[in-house]
PDB file of N, CA, C and O in Angstrom:
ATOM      1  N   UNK A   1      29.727   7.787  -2.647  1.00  0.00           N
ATOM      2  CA  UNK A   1      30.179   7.023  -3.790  1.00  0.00           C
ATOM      3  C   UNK A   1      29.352   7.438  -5.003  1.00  0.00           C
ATOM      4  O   UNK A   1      28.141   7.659  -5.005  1.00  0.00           O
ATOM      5  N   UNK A   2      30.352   7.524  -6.227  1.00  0.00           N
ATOM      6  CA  UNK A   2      29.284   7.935  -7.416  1.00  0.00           C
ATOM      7  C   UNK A   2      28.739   6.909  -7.759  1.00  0.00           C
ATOM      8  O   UNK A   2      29.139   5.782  -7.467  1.00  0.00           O
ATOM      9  N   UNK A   3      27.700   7.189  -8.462  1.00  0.00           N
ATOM     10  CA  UNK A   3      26.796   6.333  -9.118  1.00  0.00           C
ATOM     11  C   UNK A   3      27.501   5.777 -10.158  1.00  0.00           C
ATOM     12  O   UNK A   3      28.377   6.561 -10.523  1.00  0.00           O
ATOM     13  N   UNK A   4      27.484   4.119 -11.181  1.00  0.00           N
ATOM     14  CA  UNK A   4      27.861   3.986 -11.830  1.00  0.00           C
ATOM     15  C   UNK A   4      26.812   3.131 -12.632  1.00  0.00           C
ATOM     16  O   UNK A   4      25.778   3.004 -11.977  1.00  0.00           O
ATOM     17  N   UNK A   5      26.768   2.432 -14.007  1.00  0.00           N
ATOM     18  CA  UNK A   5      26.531   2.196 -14.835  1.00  0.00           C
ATOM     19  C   UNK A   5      26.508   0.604 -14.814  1.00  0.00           C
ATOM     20  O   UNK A   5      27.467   0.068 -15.371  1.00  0.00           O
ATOM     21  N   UNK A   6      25.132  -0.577 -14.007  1.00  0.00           N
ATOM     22  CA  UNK A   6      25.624  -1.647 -14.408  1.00  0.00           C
ATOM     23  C   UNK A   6      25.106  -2.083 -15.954  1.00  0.00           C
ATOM     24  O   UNK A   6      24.087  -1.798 -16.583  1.00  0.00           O
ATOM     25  N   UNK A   7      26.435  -3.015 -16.311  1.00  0.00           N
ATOM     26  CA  UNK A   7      25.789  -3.821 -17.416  1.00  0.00           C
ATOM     27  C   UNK A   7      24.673  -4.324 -17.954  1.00  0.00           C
ATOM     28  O   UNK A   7      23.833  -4.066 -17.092  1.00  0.00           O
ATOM     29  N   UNK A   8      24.037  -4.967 -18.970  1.00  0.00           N
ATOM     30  CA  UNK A   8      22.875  -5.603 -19.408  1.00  0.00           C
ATOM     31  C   UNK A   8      22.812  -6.852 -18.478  1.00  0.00           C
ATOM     32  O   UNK A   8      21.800  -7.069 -17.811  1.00  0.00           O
ATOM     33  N   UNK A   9      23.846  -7.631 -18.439  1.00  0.00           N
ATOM     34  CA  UNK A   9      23.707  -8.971 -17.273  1.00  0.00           C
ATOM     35  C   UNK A   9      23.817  -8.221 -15.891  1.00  0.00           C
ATOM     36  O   UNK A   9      22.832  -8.099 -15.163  1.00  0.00           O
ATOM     37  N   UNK A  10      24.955  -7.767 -15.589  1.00  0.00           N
ATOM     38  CA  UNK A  10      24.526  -7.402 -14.105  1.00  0.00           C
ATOM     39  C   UNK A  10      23.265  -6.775 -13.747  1.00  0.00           C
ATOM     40  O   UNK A  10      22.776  -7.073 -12.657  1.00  0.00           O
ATOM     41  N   UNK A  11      22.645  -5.921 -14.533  1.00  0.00           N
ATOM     42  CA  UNK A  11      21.374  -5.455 -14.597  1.00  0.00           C
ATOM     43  C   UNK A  11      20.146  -6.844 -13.957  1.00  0.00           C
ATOM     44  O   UNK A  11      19.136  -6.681 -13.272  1.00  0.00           O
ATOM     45  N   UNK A  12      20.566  -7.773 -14.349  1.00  0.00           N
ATOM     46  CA  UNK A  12      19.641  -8.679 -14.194  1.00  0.00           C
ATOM     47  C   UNK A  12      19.264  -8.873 -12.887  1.00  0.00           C
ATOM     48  O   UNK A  12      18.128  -9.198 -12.540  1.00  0.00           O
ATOM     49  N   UNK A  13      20.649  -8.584 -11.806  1.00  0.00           N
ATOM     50  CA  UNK A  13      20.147  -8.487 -10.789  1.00  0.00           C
ATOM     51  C   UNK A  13      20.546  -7.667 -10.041  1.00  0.00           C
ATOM     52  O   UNK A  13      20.312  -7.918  -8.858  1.00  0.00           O
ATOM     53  N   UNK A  14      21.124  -6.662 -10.269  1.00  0.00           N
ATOM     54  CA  UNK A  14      20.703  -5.607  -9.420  1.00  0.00           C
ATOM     55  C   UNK A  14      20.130  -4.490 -10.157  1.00  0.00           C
ATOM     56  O   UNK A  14      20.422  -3.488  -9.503  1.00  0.00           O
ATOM     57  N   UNK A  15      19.284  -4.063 -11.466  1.00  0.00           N
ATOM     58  CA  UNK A  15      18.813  -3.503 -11.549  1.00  0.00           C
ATOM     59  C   UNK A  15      19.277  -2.509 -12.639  1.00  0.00           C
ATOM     60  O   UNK A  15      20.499  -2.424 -12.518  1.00  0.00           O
ATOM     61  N   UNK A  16      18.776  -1.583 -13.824  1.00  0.00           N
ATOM     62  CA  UNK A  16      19.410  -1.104 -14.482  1.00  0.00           C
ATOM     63  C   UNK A  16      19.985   0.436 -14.180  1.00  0.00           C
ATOM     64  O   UNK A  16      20.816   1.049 -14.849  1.00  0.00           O
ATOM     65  N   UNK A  17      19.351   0.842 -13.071  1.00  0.00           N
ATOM     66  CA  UNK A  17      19.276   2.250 -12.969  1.00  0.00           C
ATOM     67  C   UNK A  17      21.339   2.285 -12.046  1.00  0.00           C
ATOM     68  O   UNK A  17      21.949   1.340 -11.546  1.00  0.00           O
ATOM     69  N   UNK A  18      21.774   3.748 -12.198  1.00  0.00           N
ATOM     70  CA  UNK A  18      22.692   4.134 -11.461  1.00  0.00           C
ATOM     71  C   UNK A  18      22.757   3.425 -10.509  1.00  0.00           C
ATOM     72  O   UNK A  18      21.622   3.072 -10.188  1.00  0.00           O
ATOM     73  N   UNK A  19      23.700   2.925  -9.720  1.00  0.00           N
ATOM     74  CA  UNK A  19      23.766   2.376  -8.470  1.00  0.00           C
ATOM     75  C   UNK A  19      25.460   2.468  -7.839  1.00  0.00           C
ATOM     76  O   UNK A  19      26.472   2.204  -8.489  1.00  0.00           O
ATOM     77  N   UNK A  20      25.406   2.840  -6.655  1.00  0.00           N
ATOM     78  CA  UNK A  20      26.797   2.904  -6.098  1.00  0.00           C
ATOM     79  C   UNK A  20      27.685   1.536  -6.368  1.00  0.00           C
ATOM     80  O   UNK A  20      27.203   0.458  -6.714  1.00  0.00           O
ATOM     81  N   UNK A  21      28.994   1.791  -6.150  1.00  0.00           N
ATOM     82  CA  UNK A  21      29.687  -0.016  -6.112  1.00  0.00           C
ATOM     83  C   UNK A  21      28.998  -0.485  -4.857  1.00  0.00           C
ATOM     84  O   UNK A  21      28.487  -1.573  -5.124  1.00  0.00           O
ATOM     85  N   UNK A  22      28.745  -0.135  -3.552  1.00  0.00           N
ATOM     86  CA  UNK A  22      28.685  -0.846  -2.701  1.00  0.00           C
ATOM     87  C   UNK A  22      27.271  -1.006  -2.192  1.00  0.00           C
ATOM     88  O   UNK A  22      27.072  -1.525  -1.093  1.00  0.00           O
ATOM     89  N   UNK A  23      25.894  -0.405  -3.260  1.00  0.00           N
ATOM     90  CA  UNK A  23      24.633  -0.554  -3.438  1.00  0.00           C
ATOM     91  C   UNK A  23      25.217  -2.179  -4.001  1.00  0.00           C
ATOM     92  O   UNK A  23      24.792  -3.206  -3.472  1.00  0.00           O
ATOM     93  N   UNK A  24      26.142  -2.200  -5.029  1.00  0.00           N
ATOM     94  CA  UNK A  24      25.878  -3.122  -5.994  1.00  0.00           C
ATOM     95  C   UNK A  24      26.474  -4.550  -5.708  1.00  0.00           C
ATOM     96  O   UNK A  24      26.383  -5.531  -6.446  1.00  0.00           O
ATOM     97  N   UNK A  25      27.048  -4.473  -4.590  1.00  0.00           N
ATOM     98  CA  UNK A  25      27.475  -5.458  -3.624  1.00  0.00           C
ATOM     99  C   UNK A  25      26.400  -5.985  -2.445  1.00  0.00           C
ATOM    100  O   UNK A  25      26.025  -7.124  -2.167  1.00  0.00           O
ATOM    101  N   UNK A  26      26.188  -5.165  -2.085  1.00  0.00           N
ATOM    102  CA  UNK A  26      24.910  -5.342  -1.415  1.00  0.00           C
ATOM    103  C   UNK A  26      23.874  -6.784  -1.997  1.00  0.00           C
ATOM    104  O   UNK A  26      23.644  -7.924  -1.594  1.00  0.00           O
ATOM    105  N   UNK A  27      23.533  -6.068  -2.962  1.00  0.00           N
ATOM    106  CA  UNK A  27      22.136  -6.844  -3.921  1.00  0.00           C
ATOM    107  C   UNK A  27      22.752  -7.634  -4.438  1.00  0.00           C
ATOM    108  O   UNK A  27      21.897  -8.433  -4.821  1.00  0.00           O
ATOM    109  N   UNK A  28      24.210  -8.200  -4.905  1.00  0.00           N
ATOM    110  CA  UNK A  28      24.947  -9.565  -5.883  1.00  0.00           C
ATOM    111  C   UNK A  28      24.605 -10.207  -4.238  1.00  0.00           C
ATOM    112  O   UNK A  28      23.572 -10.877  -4.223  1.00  0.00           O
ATOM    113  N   UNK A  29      25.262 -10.102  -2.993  1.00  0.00           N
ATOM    114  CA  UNK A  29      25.146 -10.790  -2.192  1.00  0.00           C
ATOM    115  C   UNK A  29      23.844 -11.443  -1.608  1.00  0.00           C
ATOM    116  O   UNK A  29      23.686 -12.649  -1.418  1.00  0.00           O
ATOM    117  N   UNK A  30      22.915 -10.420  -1.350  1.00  0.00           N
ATOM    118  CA  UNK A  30      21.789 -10.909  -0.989  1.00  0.00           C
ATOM    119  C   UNK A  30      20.788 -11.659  -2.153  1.00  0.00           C
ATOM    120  O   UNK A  30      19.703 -12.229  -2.031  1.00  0.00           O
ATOM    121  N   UNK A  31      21.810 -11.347  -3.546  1.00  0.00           N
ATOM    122  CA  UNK A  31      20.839 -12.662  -4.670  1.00  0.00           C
ATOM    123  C   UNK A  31      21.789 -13.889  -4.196  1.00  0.00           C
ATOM    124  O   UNK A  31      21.271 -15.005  -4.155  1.00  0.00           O
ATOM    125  N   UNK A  32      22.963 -13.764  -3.886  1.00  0.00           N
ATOM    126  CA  UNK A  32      23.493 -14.980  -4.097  1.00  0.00           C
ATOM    127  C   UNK A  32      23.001 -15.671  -2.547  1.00  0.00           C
ATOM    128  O   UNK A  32      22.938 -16.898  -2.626  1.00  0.00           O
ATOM    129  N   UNK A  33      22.663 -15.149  -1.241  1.00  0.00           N
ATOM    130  CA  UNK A  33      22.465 -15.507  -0.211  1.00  0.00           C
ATOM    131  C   UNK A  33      20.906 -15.937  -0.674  1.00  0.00           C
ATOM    132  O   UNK A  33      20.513 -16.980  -0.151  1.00  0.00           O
ATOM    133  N   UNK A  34      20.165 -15.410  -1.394  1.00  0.00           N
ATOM    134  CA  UNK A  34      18.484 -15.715  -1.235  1.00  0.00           C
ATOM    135  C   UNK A  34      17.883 -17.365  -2.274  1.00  0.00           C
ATOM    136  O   UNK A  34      16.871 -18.056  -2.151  1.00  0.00           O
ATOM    137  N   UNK A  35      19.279 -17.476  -3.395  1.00  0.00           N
ATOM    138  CA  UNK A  35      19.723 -18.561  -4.067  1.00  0.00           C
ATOM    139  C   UNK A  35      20.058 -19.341  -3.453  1.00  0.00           C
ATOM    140  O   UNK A  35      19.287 -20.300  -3.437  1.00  0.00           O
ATOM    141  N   UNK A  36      21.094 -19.454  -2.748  1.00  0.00           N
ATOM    142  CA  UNK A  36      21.838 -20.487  -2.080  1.00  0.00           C
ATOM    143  C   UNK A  36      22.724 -20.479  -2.432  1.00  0.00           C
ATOM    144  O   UNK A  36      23.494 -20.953  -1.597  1.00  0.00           O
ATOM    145  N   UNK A  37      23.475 -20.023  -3.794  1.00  0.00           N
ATOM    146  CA  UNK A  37      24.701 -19.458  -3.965  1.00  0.00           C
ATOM    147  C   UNK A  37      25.890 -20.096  -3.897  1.00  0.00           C
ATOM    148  O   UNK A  37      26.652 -20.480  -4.784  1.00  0.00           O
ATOM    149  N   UNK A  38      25.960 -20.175  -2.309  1.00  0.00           N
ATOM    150  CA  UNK A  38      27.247 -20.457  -1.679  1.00  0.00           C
ATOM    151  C   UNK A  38      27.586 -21.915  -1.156  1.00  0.00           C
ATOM    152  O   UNK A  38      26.841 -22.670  -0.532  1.00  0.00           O
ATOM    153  N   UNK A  39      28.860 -22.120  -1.553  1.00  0.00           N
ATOM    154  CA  UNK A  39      29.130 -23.592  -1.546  1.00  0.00           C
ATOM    155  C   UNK A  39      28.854 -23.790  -0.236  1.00  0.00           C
ATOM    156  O   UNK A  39      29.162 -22.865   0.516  1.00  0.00           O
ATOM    157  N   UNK A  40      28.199 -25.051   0.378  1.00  0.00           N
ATOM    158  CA  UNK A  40      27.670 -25.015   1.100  1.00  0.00           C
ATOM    159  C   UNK A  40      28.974 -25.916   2.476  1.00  0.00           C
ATOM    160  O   UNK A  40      29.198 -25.951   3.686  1.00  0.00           O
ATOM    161  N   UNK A  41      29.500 -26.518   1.082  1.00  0.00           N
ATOM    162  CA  UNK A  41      31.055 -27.219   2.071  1.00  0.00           C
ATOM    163  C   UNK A  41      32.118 -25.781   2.438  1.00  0.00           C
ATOM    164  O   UNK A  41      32.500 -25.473   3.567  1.00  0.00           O
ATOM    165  N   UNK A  42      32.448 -25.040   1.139  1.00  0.00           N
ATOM    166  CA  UNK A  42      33.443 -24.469   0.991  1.00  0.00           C
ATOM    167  C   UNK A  42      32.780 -22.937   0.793  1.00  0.00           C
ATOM    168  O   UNK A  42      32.614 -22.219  -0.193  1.00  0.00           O
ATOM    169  N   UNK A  43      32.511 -22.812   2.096  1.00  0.00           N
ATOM    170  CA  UNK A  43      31.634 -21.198   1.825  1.00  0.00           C
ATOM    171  C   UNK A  43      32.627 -20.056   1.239  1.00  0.00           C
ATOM    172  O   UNK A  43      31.850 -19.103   1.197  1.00  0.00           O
ATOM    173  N   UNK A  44      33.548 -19.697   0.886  1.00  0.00           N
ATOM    174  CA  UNK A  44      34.211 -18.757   0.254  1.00  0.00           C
ATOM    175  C   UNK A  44      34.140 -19.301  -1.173  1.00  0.00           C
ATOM    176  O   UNK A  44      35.149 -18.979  -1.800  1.00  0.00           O
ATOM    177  N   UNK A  45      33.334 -19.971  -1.834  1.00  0.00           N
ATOM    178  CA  UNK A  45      33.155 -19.885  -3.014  1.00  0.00           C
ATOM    179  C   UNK A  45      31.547 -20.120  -3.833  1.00  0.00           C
ATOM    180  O   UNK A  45      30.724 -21.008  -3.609  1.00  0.00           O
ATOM    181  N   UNK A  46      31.470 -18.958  -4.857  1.00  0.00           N
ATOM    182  CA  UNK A  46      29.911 -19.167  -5.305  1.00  0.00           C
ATOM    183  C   UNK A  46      29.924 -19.749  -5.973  1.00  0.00           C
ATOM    184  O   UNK A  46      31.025 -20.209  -6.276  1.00  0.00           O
ATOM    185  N   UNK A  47      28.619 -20.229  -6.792  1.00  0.00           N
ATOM    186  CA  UNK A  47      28.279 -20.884  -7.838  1.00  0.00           C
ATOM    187  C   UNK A  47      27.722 -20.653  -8.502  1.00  0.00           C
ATOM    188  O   UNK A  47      26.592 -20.889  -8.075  1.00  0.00           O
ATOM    189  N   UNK A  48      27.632 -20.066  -9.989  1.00  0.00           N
ATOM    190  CA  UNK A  48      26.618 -19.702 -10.758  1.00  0.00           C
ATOM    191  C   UNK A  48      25.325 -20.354 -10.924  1.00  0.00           C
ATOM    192  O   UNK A  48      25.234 -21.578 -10.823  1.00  0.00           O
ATOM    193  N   UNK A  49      24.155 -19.493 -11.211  1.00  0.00           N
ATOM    194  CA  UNK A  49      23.540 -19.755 -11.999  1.00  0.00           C
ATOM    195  C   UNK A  49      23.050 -19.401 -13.387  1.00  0.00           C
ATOM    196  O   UNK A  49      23.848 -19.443 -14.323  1.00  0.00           O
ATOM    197  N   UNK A  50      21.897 -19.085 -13.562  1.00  0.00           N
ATOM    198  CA  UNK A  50      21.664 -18.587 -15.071  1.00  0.00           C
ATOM    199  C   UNK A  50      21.881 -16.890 -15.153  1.00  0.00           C
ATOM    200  O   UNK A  50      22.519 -16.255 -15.992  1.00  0.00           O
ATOM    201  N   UNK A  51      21.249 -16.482 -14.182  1.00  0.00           N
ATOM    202  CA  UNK A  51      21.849 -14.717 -14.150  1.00  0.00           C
ATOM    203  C   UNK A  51      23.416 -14.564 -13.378  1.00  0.00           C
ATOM    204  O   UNK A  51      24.047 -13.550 -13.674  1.00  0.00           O
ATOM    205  N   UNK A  52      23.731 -15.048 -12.894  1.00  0.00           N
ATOM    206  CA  UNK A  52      25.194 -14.957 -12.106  1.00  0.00           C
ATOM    207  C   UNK A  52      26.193 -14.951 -13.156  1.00  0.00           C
ATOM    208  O   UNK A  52      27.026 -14.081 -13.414  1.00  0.00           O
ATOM    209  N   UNK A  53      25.908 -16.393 -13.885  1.00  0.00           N
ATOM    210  CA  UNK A  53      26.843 -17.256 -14.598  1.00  0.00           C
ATOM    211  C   UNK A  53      27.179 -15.754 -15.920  1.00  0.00           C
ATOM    212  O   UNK A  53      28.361 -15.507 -16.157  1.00  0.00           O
ATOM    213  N   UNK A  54      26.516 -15.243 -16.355  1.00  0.00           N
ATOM    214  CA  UNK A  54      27.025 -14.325 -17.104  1.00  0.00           C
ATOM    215  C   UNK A  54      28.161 -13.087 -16.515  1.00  0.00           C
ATOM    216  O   UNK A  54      29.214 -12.721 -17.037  1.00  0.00           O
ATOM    217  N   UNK A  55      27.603 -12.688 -15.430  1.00  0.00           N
ATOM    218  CA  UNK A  55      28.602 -11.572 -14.842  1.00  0.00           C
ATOM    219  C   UNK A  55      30.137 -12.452 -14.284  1.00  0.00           C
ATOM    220  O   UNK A  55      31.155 -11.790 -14.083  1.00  0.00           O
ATOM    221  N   UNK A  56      30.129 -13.660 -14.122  1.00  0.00           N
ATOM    222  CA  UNK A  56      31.491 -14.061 -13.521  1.00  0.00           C
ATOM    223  C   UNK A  56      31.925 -14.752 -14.214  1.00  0.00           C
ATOM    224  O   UNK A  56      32.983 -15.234 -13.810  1.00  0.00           O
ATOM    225  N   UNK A  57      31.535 -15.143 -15.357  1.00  0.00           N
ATOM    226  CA  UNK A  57      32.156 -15.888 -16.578  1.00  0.00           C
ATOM    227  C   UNK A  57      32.570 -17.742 -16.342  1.00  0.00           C
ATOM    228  O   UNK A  57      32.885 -18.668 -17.090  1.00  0.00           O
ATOM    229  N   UNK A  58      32.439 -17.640 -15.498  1.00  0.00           N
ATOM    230  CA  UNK A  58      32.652 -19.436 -14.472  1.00  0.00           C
ATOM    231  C   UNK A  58      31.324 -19.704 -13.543  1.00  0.00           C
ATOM    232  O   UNK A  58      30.423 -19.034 -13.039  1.00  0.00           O
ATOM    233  N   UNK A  59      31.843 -21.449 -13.632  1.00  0.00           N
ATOM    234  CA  UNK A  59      30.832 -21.956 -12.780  1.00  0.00           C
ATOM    235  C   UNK A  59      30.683 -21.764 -11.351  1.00  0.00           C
ATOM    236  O   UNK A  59      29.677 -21.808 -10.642  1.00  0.00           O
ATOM    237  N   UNK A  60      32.095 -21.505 -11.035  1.00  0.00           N
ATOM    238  CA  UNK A  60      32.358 -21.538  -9.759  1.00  0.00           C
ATOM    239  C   UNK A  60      33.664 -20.295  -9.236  1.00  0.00           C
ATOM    240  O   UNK A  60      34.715 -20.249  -9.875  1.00  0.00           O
ATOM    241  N   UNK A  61      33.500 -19.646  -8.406  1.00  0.00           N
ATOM    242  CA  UNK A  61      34.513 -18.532  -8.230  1.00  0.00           C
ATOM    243  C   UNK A  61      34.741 -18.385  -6.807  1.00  0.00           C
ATOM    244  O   UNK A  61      33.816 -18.591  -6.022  1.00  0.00           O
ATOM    245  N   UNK A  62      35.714 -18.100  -6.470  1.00  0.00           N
ATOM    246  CA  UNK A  62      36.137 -17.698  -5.135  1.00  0.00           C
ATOM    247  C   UNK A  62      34.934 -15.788  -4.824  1.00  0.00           C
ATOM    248  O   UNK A  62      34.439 -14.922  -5.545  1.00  0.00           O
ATOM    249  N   UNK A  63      35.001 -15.995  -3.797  1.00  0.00           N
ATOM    250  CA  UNK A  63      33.761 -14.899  -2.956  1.00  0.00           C
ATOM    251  C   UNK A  63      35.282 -13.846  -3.414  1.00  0.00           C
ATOM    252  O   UNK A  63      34.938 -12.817  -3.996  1.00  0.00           O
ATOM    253  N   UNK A  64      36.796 -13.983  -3.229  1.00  0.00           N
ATOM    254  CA  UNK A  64      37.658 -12.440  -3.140  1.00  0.00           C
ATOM    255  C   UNK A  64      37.691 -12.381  -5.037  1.00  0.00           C
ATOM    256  O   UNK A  64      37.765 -11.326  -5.667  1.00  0.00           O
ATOM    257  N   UNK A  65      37.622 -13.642  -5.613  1.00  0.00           N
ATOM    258  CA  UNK A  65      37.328 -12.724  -7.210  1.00  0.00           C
ATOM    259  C   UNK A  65      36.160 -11.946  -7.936  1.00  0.00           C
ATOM    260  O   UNK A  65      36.048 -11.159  -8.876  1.00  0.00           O
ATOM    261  N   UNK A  66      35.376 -12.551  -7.044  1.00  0.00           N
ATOM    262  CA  UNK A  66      33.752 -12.111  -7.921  1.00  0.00           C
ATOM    263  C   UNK A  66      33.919 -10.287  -7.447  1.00  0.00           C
ATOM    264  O   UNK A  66      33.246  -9.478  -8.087  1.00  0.00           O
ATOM    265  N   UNK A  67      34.748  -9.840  -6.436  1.00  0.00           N
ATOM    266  CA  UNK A  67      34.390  -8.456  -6.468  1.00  0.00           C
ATOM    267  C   UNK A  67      34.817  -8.076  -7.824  1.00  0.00           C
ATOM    268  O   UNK A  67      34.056  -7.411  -8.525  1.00  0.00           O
ATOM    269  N   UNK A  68      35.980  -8.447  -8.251  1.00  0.00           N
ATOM    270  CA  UNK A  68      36.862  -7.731  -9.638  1.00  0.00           C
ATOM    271  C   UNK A  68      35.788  -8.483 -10.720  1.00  0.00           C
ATOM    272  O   UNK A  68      35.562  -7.537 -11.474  1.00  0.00           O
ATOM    273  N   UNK A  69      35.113  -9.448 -11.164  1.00  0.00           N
ATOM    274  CA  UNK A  69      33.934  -9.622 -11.929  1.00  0.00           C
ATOM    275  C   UNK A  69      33.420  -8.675 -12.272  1.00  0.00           C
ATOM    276  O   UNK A  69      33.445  -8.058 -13.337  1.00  0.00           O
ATOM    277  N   UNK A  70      32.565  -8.419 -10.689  1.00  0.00           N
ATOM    278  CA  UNK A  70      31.562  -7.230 -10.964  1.00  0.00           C
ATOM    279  C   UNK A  70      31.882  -6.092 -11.307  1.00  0.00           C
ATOM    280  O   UNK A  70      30.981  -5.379 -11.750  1.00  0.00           O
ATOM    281  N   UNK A  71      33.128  -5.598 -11.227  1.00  0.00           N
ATOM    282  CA  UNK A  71      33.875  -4.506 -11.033  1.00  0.00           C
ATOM    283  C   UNK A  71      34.176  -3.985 -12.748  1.00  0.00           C
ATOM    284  O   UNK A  71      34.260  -2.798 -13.062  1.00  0.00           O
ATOM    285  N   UNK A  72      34.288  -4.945 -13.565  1.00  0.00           N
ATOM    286  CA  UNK A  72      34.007  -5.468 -15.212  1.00  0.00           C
ATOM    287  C   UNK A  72      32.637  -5.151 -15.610  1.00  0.00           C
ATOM    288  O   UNK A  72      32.468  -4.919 -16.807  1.00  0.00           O
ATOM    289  N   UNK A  73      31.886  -5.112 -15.028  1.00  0.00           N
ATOM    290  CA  UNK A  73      30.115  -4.720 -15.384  1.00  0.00           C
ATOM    291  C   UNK A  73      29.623  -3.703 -14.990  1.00  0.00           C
ATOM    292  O   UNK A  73      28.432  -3.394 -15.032  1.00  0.00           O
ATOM    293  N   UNK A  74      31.023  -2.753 -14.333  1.00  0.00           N
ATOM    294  CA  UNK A  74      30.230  -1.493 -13.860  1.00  0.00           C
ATOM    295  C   UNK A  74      31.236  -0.420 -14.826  1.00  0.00           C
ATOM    296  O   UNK A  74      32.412  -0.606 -15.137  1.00  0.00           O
ATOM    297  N   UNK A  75      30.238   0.897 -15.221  1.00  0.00           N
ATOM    298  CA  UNK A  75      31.070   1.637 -16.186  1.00  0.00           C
ATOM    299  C   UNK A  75      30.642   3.131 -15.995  1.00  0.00           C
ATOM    300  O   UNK A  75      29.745   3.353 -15.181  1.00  0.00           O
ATOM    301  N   UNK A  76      31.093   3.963 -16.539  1.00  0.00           N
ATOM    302  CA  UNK A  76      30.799   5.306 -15.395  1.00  0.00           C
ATOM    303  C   UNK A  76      29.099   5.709 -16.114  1.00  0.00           C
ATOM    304  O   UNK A  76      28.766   5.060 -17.106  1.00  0.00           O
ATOM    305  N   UNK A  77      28.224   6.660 -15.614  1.00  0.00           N
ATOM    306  CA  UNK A  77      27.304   6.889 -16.298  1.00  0.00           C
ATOM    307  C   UNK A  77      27.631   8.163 -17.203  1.00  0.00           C
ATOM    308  O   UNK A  77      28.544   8.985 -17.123  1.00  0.00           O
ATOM    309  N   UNK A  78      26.330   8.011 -18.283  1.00  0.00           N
ATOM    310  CA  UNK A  78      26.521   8.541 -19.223  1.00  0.00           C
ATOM    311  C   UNK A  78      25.626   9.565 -19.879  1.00  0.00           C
ATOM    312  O   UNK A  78      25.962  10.088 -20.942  1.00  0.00           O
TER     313      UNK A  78
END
């Protein structure tokens, strides 16, 4: 997978340098798993916080939209 380009917010948590899409899935999950993240009734949906809440634009999102979120914060490198 090529390397791509995250955003200034996604940067926040996974980092600014090149990173694959599925490096960059990796690390959204294991911030949102090391947070708590996940609704704890209705586990197919996250919950922002202060670094999240910028990359998914809502408080609350289903786990199958946040891929197309992130997918918005990644851009080819340059």
């Amino acid at each position: 997978m090529r390397p791509l380009q995250p955003s200034a917010e996604l940067a926040r948590i996974v980092g600014s340098k090149p990173i694959s899409r599925t490096e960059v899935t990796k690390k959204v999950w294991n911030y949102i798993k090391r947070h708590k993240l996940q609704d704890p009734r209705e586990k197919r949906f996250i919950r922002a916080d202060d670094k999240l809440g910028p990359v998914i634009g809502v408080k609350r999102i289903s786990m199958f939209a946040l891929t197309k979120k992130i997918a918005e914060h990644l851009g080819e490198v340059k």
